[in-house]
Backbone bond lengths (Angstrom), bond angles and torsions (degrees), N, CA, C in turn:
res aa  C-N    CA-C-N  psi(-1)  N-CA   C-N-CA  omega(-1)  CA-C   N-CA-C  phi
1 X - - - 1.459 - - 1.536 109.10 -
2 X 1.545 123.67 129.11 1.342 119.00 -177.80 1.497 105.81 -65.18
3 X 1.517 109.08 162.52 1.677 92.36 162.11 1.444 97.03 -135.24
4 X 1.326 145.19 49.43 1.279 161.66 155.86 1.155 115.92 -57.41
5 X 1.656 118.96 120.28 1.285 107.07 -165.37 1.751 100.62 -82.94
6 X 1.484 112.93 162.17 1.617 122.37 177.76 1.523 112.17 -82.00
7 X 1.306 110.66 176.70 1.462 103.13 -176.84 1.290 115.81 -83.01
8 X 1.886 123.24 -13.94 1.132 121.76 162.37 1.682 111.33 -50.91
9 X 1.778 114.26 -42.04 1.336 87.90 -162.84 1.610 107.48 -110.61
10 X 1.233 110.55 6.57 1.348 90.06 150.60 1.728 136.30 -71.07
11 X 1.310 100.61 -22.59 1.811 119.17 174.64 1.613 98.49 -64.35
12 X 1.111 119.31 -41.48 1.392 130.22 157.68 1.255 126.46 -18.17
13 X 1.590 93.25 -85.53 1.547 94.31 159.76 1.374 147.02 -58.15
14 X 1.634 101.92 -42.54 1.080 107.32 152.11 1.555 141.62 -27.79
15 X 1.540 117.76 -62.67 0.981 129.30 151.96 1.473 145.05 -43.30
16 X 1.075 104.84 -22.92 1.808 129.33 165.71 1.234 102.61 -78.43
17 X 1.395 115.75 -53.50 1.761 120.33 -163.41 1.501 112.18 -50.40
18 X 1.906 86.02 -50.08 1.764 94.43 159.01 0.897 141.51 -5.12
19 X 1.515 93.59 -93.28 1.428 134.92 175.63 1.290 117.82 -37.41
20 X 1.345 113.50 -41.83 1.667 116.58 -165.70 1.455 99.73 -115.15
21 X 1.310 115.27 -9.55 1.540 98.15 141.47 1.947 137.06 -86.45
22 X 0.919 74.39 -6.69 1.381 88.17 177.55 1.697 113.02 -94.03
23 X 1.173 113.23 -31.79 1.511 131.06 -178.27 1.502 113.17 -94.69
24 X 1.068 110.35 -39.80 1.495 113.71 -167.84 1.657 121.23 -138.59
25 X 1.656 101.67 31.84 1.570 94.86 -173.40 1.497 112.21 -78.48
26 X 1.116 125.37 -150.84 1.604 138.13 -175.11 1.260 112.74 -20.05
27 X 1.053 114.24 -87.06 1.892 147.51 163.70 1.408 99.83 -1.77
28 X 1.644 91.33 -70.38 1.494 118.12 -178.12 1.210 114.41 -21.49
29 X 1.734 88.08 -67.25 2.124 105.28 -150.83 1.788 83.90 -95.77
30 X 1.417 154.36 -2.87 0.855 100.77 144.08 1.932 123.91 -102.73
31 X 0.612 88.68 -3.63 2.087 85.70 159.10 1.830 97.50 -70.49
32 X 1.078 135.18 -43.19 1.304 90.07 173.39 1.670 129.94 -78.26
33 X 1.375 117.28 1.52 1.407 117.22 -165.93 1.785 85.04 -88.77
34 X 1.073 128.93 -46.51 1.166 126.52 -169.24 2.037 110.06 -65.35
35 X 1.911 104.94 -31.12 1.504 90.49 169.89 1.136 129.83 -85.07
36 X 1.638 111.96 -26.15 1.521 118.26 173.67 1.718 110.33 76.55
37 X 1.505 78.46 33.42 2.155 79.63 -169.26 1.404 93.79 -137.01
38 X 1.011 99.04 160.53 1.778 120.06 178.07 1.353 104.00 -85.39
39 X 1.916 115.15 112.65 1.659 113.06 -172.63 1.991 97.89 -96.95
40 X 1.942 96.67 93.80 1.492 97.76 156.44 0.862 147.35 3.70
41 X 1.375 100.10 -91.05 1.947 117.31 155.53 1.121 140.14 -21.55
42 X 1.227 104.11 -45.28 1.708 121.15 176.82 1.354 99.67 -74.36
43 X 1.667 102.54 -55.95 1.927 102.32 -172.85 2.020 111.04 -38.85
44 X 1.397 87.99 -37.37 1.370 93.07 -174.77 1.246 126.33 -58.10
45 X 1.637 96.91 -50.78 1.762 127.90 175.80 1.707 103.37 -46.91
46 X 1.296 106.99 -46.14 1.462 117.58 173.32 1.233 112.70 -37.46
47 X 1.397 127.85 -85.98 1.426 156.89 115.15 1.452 111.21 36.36
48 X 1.229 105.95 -74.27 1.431 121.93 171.40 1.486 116.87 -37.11
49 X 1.487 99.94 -60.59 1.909 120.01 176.54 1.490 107.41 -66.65
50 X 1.045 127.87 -9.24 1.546 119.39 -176.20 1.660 114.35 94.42
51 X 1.051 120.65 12.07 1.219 124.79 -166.26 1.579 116.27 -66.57
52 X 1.010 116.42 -59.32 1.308 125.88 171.12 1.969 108.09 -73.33
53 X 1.324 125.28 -26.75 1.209 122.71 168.79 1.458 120.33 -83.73
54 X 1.640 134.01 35.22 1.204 128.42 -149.76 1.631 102.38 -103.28
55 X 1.521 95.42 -25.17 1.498 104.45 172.88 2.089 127.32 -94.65
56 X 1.412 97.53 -0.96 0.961 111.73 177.23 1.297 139.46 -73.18
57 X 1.386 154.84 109.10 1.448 137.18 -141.54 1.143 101.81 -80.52
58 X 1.363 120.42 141.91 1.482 128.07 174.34 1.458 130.97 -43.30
59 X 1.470 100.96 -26.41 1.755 112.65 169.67 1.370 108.40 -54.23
60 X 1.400 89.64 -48.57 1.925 87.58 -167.19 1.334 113.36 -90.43
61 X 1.201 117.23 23.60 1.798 127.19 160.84 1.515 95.66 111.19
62 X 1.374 148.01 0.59 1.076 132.88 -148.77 1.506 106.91 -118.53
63 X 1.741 123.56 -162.97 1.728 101.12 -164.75 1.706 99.29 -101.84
64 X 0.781 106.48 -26.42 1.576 118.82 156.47 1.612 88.56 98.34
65 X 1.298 129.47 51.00 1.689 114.24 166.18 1.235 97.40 -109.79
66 X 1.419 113.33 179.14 1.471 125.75 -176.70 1.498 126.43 -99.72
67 X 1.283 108.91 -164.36 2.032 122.11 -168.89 1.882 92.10 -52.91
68 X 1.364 111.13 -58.35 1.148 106.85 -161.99 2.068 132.62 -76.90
69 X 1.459 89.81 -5.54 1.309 102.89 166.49 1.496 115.49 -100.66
70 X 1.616 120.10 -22.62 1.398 138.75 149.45 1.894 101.39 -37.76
71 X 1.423 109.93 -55.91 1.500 110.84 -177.61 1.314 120.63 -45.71
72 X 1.368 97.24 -57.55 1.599 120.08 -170.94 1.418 108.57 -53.17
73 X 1.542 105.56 -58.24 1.973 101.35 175.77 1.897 115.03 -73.57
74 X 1.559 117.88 -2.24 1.278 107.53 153.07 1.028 138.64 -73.83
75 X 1.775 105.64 -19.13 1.367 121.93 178.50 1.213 139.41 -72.04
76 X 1.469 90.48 -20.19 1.623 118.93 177.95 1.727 102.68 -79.87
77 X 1.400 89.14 -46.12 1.815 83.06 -162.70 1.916 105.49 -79.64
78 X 1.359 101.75 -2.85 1.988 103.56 157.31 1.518 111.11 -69.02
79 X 1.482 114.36 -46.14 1.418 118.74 169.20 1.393 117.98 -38.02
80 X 1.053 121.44 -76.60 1.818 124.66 -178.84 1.470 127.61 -76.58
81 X 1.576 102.20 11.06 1.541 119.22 -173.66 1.662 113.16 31.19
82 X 1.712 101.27 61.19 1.296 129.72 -179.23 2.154 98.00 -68.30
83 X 1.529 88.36 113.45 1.651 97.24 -173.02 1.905 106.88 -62.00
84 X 1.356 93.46 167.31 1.689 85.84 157.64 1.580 102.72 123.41
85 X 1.407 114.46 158.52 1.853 111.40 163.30 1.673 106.88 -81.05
86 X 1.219 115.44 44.90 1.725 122.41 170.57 1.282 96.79 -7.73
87 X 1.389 127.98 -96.39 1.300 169.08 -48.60 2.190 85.70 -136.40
88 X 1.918 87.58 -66.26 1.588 107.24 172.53 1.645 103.94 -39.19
89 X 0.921 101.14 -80.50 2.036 117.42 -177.79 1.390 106.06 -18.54
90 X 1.501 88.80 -75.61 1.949 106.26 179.58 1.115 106.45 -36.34
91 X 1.361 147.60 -79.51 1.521 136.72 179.99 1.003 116.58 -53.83
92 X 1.716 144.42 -54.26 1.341 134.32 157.34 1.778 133.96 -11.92
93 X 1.473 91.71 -20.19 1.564 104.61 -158.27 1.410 99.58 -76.88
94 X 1.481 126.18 103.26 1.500 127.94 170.87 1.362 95.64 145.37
95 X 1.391 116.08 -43.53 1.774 136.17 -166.74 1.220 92.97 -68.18
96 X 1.819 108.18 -82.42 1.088 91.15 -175.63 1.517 125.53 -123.33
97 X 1.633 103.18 177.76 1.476 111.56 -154.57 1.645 106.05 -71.69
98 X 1.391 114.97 127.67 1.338 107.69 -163.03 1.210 131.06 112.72
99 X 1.547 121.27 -54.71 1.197 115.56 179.86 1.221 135.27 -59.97
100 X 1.395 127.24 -22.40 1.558 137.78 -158.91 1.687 83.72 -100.63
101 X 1.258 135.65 -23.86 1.542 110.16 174.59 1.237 102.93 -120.06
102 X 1.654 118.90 37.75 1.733 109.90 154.61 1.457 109.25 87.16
103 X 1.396 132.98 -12.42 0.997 137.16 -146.88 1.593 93.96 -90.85
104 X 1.288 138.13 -38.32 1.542 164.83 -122.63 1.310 91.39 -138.02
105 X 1.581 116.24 139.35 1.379 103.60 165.25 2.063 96.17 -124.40
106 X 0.893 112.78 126.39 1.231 131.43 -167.97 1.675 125.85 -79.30
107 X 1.198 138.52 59.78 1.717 118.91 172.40 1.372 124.83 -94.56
108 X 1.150 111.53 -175.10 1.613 134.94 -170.54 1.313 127.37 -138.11
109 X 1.344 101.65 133.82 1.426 102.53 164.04 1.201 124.36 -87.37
110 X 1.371 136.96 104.69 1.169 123.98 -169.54 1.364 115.59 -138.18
111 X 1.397 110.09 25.93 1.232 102.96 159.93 2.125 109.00 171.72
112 X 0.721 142.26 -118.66 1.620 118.09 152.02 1.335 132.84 -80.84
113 X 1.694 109.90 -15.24 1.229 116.55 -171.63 1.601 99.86 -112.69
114 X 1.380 106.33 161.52 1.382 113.84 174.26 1.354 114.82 -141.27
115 X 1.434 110.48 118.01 1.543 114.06 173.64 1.498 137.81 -66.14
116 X 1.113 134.68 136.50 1.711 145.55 -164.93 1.544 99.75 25.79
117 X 1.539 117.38 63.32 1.447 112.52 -179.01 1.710 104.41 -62.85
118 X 1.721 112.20 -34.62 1.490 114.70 -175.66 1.501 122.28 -41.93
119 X 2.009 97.57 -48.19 0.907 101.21 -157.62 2.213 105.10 -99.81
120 X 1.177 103.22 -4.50 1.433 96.57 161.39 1.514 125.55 -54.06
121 X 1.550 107.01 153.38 1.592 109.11 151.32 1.499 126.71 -109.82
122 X 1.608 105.70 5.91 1.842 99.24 -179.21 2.011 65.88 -147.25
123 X 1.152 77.68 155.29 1.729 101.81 156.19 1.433 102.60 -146.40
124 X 1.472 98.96 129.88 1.359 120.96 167.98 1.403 136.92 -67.01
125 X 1.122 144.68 143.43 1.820 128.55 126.56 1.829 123.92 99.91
126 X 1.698 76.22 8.50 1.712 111.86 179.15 1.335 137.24 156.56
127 X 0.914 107.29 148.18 1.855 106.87 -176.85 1.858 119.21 -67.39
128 X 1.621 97.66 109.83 1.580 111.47 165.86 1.073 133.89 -92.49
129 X 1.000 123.95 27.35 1.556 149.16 -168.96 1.525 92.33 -76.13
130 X 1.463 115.31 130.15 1.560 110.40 164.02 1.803 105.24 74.85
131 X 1.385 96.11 13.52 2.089 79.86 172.80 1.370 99.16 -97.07
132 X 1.611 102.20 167.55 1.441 113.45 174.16 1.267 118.71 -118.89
133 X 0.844 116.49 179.40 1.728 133.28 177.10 1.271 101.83 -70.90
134 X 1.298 118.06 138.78 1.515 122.27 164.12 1.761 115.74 -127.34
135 X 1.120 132.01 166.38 1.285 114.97 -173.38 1.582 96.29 -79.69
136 X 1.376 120.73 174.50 1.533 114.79 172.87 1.585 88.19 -133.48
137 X 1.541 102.37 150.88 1.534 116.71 156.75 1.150 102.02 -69.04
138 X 1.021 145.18 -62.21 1.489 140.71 -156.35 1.840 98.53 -89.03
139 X 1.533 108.33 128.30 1.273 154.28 166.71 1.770 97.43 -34.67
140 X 1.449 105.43 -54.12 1.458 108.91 -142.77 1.619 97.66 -120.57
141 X 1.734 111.84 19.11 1.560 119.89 -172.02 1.353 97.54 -139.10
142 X 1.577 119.49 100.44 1.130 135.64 -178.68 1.634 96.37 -68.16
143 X 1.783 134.50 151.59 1.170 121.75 173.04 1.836 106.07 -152.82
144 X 1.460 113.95 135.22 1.229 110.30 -179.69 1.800 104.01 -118.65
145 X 0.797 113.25 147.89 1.625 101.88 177.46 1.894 104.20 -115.26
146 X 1.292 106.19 135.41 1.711 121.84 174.62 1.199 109.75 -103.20
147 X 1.529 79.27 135.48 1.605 87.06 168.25 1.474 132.15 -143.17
148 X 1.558 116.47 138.15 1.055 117.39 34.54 1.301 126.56 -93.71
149 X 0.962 132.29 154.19 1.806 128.27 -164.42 1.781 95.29 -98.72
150 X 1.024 99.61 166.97 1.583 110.92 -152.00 1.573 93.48 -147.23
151 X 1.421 108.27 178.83 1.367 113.33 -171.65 1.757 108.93 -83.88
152 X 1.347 107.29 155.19 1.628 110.67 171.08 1.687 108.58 -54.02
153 X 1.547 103.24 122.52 1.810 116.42 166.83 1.231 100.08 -63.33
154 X 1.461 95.34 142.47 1.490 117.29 -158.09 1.289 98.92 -109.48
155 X 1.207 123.11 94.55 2.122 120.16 -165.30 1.562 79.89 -137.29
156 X 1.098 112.42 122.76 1.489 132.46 165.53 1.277 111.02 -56.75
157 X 1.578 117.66 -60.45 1.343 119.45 -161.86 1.722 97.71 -67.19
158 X 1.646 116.60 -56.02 1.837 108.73 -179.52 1.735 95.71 -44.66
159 X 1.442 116.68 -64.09 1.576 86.38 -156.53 1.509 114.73 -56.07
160 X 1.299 133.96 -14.24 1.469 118.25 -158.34 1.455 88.92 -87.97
161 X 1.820 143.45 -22.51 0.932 135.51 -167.12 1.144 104.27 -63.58
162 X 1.534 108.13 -50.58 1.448 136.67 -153.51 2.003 96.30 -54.50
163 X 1.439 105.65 -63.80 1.337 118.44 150.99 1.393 125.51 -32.24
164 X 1.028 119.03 -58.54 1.760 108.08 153.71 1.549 154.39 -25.87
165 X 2.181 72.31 -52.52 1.567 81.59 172.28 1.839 113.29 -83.83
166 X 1.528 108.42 -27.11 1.513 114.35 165.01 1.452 115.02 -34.80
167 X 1.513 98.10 -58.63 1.804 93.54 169.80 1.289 134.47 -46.34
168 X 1.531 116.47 -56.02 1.625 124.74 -175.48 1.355 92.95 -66.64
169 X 1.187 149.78 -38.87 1.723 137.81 -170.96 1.654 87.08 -81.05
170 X 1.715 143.02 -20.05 1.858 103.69 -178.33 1.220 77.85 -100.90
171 X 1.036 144.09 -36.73 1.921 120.65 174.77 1.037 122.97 -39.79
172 X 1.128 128.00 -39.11 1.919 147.74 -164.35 1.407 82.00 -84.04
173 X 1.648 138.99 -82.12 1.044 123.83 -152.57 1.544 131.05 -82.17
174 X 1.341 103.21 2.46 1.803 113.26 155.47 1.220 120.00 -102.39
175 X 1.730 119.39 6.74 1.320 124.90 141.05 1.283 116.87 -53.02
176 X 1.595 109.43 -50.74 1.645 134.40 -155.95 1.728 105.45 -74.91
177 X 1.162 107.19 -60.46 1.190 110.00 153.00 1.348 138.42 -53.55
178 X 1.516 129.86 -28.91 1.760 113.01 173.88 1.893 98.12 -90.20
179 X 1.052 118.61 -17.91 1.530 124.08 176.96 1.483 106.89 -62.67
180 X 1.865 111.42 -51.42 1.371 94.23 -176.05 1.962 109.85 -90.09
181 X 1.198 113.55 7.37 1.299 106.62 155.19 1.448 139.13 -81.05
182 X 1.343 105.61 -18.02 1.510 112.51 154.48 1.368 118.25 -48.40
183 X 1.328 101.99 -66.64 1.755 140.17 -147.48 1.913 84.52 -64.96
184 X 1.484 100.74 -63.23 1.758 94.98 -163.24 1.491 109.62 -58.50
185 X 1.151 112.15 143.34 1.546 125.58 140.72 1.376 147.22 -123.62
186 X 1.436 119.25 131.91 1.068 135.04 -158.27 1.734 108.48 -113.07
187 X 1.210 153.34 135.48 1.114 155.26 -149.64 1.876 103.80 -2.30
188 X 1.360 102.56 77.33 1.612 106.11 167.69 1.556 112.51 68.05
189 X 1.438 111.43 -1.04 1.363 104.87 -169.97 1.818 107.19 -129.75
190 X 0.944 106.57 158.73 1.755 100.40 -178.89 1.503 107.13 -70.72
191 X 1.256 126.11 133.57 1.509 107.37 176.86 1.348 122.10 -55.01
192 X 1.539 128.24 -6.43 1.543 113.15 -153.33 2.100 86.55 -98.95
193 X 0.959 108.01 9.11 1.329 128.02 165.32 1.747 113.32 -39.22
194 X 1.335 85.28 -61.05 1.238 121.95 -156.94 1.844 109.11 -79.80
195 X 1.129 122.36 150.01 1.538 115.36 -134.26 1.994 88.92 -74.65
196 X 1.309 83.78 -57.44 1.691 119.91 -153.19 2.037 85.60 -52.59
197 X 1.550 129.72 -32.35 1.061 122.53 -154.23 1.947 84.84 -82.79
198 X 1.034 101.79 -42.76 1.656 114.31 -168.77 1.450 106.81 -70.74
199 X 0.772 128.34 -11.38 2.124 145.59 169.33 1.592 79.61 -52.58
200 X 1.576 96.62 -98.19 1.592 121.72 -174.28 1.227 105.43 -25.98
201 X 1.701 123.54 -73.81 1.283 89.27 -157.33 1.578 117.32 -83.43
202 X 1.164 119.14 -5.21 1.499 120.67 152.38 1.658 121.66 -47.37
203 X 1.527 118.73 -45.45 1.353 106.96 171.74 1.881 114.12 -87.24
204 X 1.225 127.95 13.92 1.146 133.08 165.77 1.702 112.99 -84.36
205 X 1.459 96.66 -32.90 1.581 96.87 172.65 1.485 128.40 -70.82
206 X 1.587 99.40 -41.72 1.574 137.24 166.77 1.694 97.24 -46.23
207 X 1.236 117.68 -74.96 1.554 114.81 -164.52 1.868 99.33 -60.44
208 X 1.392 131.77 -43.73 1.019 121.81 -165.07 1.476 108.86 -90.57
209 X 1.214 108.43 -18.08 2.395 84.40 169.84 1.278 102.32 -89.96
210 X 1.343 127.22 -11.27 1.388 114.44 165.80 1.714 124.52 -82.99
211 X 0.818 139.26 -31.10 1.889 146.15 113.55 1.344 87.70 -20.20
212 X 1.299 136.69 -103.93 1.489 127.49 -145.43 1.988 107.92 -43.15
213 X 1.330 114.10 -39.89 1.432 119.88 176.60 1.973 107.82 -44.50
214 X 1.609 92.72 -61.01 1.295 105.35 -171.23 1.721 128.08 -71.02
215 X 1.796 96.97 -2.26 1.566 95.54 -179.83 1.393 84.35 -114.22
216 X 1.310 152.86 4.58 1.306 134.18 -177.87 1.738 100.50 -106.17
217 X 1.452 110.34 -7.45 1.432 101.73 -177.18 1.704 100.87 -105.59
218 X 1.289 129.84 -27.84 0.906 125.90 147.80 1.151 137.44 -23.56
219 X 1.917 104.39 -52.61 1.602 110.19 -175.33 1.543 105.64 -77.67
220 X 1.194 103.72 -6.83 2.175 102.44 -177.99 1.307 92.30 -79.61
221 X 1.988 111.29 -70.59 1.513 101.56 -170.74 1.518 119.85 -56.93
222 X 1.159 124.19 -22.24 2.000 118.95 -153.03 1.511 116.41 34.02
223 X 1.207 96.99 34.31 1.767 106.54 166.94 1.717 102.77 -73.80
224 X 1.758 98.50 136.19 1.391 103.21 174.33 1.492 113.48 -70.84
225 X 1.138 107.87 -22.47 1.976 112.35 -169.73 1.772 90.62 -80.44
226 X 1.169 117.86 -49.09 2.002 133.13 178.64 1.242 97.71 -32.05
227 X 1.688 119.60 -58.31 0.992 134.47 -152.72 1.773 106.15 -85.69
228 X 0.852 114.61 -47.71 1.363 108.59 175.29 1.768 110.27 -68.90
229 X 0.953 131.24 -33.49 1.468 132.82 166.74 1.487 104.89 -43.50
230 X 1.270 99.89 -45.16 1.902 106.99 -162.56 1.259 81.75 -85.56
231 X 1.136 145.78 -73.63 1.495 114.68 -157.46 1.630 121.24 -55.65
232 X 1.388 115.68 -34.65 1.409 127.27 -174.68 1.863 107.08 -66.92
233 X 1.703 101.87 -19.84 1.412 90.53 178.72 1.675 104.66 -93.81
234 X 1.386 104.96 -22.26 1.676 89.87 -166.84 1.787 107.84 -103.34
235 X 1.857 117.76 12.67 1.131 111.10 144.75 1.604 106.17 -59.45
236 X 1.111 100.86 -73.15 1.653 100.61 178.33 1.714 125.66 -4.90
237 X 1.629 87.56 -70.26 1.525 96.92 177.89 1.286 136.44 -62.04
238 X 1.621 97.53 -19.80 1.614 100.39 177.80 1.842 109.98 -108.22
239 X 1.304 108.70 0.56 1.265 88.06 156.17 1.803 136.39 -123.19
240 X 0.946 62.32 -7.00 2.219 93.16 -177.77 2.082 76.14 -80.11
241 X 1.257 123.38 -82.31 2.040 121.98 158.50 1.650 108.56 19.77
242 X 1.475 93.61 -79.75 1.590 141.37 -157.49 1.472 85.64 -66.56
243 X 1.660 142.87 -65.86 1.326 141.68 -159.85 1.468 91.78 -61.26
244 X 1.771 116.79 -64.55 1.351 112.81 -143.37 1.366 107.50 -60.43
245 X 1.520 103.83 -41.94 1.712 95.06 -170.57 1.842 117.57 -65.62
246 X 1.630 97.70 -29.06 1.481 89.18 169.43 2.074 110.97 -48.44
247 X 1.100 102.48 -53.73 1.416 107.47 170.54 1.754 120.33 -46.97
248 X 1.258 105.74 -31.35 1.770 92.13 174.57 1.379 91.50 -90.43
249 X 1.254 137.54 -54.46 1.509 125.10 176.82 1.717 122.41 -29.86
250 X 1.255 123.38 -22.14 1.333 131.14 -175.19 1.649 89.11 64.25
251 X 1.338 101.98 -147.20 1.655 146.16 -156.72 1.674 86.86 -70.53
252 X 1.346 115.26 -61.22 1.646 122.14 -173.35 1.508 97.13 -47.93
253 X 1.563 129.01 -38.67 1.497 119.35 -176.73 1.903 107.28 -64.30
254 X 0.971 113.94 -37.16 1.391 92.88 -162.98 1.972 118.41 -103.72
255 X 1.719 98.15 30.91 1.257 122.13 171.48 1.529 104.83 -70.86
256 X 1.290 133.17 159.91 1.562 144.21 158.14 1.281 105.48 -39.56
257 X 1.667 111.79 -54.71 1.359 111.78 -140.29 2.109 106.28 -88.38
258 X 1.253 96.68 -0.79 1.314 105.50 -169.04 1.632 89.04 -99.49
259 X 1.140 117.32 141.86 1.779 139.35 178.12 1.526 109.38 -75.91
260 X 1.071 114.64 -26.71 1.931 121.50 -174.72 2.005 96.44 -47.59
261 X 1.128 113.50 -41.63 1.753 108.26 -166.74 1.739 89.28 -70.29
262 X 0.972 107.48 -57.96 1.394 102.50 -164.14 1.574 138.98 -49.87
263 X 1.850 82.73 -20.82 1.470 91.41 158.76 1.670 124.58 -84.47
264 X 1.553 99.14 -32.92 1.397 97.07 176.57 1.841 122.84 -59.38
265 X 1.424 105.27 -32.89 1.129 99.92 -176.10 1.759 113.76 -89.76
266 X 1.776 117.61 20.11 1.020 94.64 -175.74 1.751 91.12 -114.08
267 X 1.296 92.31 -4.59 1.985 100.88 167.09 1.349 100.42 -70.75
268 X 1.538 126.95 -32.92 1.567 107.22 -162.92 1.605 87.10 -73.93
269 X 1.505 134.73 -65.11 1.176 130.33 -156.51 1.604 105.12 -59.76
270 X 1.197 136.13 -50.92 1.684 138.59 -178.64 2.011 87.36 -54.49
271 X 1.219 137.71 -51.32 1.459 109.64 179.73 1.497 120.77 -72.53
272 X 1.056 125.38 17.47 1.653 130.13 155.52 1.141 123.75 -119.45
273 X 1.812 105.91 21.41 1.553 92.49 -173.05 1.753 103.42 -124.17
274 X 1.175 116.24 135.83 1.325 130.57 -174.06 1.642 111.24 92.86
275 X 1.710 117.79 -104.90 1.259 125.66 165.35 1.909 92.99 -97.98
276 X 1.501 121.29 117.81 1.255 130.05 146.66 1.138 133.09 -65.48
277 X 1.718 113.73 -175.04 1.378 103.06 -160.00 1.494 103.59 -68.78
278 X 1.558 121.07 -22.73 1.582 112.78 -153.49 1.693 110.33 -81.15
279 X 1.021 93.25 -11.29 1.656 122.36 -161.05 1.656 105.35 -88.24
280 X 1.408 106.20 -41.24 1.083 107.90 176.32 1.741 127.10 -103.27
281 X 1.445 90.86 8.51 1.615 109.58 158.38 1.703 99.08 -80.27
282 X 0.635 150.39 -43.67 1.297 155.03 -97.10 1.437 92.15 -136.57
283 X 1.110 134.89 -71.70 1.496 131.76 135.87 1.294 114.19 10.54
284 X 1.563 93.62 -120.76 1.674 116.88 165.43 1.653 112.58 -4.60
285 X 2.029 118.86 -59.62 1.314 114.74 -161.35 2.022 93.71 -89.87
286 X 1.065 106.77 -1.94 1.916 104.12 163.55 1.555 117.87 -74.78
287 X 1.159 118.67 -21.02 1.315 137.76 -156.12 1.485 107.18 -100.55
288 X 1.300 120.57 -34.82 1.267 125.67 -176.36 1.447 122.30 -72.94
């Protein structure tokens, strides 16, 4: 079976990439790490484009495409480490009133932790009554933990998103990395020159089209075992991604002002969220 995307969905992507460059590039993502707030507008702007309605049938107001073009615009928004309970919303869309045009901001309980509970208006999929604040690694991932906390919800379609967005953040950062190996130089020569720099970003490419293989075949089959593979490969990719390039970045990678942390730490939180990595070992080695 090919798995080549069509020209519908590459325009697809295209069009998202746009969008969230145009809406949410640099500037963007860092004014939001510095507000720590959920920017409305955009949710809306989202909304507006169909973003959260991509899986929705056209009867019920929505664009009516499927899991695997759902992928494609998650992938984008892993790229620009687009804030928010994305993931929550996106399934909400039909349920509840609001969400599919941005209007609603949507989370979940899905497992002990709960994302931007502040800034939601419905929370889903369990009782948050009595959670607290917890610190978050990630800047731009508000987190409360419930209790008692319970095991990660097992929703195929969130984890393969979730997996999605894993992808566009190790794509983005073995962009980031073979770009700044050109660019740097180290005794007269660009570092990516240099064997040990070209290892890395050679196995950053390696881990992520193979993750990219396994979340795009996933979204055809919607196999639960598919699906846990793809997430277990593209945790991988986006944070093992996320280490190496800090490593071609040197010392300049693990400054504030450089974006490389921010991806890493939003791989650590996206691999505990929904079905995690342990969860989806666990899977996978049931299956065999």
């Amino acid at each position: 079976m090919p798995f080549r995307l069509d020209d519908d969905q590459r325009a697809l992507r295209r069009g998202v990439r746009e969008l969230l460059q145009g809406r949410f590039g640099r500037d963007a993502l860092r004014a939001a790490v510095d507000a720590g707030t959920l920017d409305r507008k955009l949710w809306r702007t989202l909304g507006d484009a169909g973003f959260f309605a991509l899986s929705l049938p056209e009867a019920d107001g929505g664009v009516g495409l499927g899991l695997p073009e759902a992928v494609l615009a998650f992938e984008e928004a892993g790229r620009v480490l687009l804030p928010g309970p994305l993931v929550a919303t996106h399934l909400a869309a039909g349920h509840v009133e609001g969400a599919a045009e941005g209007r609603a901001v949507v989370t979940a309980v899905d497992g002990p932790l709960v994302e931007w509970l502040d800034a939601a208006d419905v929370v889903r999929g369990g009782d948050a009554r009595g959670a607290r604040p917890v610190r978050s690694v990630d800047p731009l991932t508000p987190l409360h933990r419930v209790e008692p906390g319970g095991p990660a919800r097992d929703d195929p379609v969130a984890v393969l998103l979730t997996a999605a967005e894993q992808l566009g953040s190790a794509g983005r950062t073995t962009e980031m990395a073979a770009r700044y190996a050109r660019e740097r130089e180290q005794f007269g020569r660009p570092i990516g020159a240099f064997q040990a720099v070209a290892h890395l970003c050679a196995e950053m490419l390696a881990r992520t089209e193979v993750a990219r293989a396994a979340v795009y075949a996933a979204a055809v089959t919607a196999d639960p075992v598919d699906v846990a593979a793809a997430k277990l490969l593209a945790d991988e990719a986006a944070v093992r991604g996320a280490r190496d390039c800090l490593q071609v970045y040197g010392g300049t990678g693990f400054t504030w002002e450089a974006d490389v942390h921010l991806h890493l730490k939003r791989a650590w939180v996206r691999s505990r969220r929904w079905t995690g990595t342990a969860e989806a070992e666990e899977r996978c080695a049931a299956a065999l």
